[in-house]
N, C-alpha and C positions, 0 to 999 in steps of 0.2 A: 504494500500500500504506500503509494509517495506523500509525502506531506501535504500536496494540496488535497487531497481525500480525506485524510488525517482531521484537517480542520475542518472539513465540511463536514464529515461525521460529528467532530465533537459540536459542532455550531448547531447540528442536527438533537444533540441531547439537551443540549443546556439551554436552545431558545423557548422549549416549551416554560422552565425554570425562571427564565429572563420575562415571559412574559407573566409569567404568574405573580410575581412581584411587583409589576410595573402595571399591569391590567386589572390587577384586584380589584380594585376604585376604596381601596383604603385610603381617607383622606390623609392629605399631606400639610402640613404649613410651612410657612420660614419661622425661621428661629431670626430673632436677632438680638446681638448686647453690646453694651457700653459697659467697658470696653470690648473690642470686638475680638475673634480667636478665642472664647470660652468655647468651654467643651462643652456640649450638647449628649444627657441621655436619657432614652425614651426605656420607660422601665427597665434603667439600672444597666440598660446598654449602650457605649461609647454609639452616638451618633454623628459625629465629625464635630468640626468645630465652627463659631458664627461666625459668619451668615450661612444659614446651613437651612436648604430644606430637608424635611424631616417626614418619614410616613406615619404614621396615628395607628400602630394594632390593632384597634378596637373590635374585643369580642361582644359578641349580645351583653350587654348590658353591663359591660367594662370602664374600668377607669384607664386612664392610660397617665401615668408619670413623666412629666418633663421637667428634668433638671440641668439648670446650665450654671460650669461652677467657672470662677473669674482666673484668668490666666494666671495668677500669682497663688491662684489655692485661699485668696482671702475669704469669700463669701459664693454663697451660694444662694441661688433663686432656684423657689421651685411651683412647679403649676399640676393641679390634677386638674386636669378634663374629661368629659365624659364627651359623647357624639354632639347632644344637646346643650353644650356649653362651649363648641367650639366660637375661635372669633369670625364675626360675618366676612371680614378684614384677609382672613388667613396668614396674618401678621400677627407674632407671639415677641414680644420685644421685651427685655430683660436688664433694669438699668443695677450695675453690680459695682458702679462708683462708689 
């Protein structure tokens, strides 16, 4: 099998993967903070760092956890949300001055 096969098999496994993640229609937000480059996690998992859009887990009748802690480790913000308390905005902004 030559390499370009190779890839297109594996593009062939992992696109069903890529879409389920991406096609879910789990809502997404941006994160954003002052100062900017906090770490962003959605139930206690490294979600990159801000400005960072973010996907929302949300099972039936879930909370979902966002915490964005300030580049230096000083402080930390944190937000529950539920589906029904999302912002209209999709903008979750985090001032950690």
């Amino acid at each position: 099998m030559n390499s370009s096969n190779r890839r297109s098999g594996l593009w062939a496994l992992c696109a069903p993967l890529v879409c389920l993640t991406a096609c879910s229609g789990a809502p997404r937000i941006h994160v954003t903070s002052q100062p900017e480059t906090a770490r962003v996690y959605v139930n206690g998992v490294l979600a990159g760092n801000t400005p960072a859009d973010v996907v929302l887990p949300f099972g039936e009748g879930e909370k979902v956890y966002v915490q964005v802690v300030h580049p230096a480790g000083r402080y930390v913000g944190t937000q529950i949300l539920t589906e029904e308390s999302l912002p209209t905005t999709g903008e979750l902004p985090f001032d950690l001055r």
